[in-house]
N, C-alpha and C positions, 0 to 999 in steps of 0.2 A: 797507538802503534803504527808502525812504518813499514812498508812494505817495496823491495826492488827486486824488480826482474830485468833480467841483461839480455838481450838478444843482438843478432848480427854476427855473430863471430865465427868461424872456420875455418878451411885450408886455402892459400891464396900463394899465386909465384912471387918471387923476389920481382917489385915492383909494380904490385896491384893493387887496388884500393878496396878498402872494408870500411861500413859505417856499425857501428853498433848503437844501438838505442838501451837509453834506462826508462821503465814508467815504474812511476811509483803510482802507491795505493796509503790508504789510510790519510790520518791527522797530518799534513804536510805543512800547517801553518807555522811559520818564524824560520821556514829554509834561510843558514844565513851562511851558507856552502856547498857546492857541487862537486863532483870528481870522478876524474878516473884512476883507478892504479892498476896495477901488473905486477905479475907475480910469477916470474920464470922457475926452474924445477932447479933445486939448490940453490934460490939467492931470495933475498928479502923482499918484501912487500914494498913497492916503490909506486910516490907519487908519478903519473902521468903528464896530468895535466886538470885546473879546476877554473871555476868561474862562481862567479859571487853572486850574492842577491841583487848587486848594481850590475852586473854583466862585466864586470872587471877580469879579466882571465890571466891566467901564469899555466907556463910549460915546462917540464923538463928537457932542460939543454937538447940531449940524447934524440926528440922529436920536434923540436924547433923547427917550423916552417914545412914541414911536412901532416902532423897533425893541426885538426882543430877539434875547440870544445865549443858547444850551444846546447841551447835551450830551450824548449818549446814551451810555457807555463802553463798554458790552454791547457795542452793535450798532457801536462805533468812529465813530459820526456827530457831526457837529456840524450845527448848527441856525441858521438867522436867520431869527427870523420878523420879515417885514416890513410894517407897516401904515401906514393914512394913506398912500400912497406921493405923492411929486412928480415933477413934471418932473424937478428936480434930483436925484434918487433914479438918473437915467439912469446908466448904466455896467457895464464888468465886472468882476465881485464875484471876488472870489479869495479860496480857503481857504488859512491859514495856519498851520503848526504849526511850533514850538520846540521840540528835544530836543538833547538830548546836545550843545549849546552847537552846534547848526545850525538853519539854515531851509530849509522843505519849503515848495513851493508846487505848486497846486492850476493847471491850465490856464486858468480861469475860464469861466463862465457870464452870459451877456449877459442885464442886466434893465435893460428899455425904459418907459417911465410916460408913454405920451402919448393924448391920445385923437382 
């Protein structure tokens, strides 16, 4: 079993930065995917941004060049550091990982962008 806890997330002005952290717990062996997604109040569950077991990473258009994704392996964390933020940036951020041909999700952590 898989275990993720999300923290970092809260209220921040248009144009502030937030990091949120995943650590996982449990059996983590054959991680062969990382992620974050978002999930604003009326719309779908959307990819963020992910990084692979090579360190390979992909974004969503929408946060391009203003987010990034990492990964601590040591310390079992994942990383999004978020800057520039937007209004639109509102939502709860959910960690995601891929193993052993399942999905692990994270309860999520609510990050707010208004001022």
């Amino acid at each position: 079993q898989v275990q993720l806890e999300e923290s970092g997330g809260g209220l921040v002005q248009p144009g502030g930065s937030l990091q949120l952290s995943c650590v996982s717990s449990g059996d983590t062996f054959g991680i062969v995917l990382m992620a974050w997604y978002r999930q604003a109040p009326g719309k779908q569950r959307e990819l963020v941004a992910a990084i692979s077991s090579g360190r390979s990473t992909s974004y969503a258009d929408s946060v391009k060049g203003r987010f990034t994704i990492s990964k601590d392996n040591a310390r079992r964390t994942l990383y999004l550091q978020m800057n520039s933020l937007k209004p639109e940036d509102t939502a709860v951020y959910y960690c995601h990982h891929r193993l052993r041909n399942q999905d692990y999700w994270g309860s999520g952590t609510q990050v707010t962008v208004s001022s």
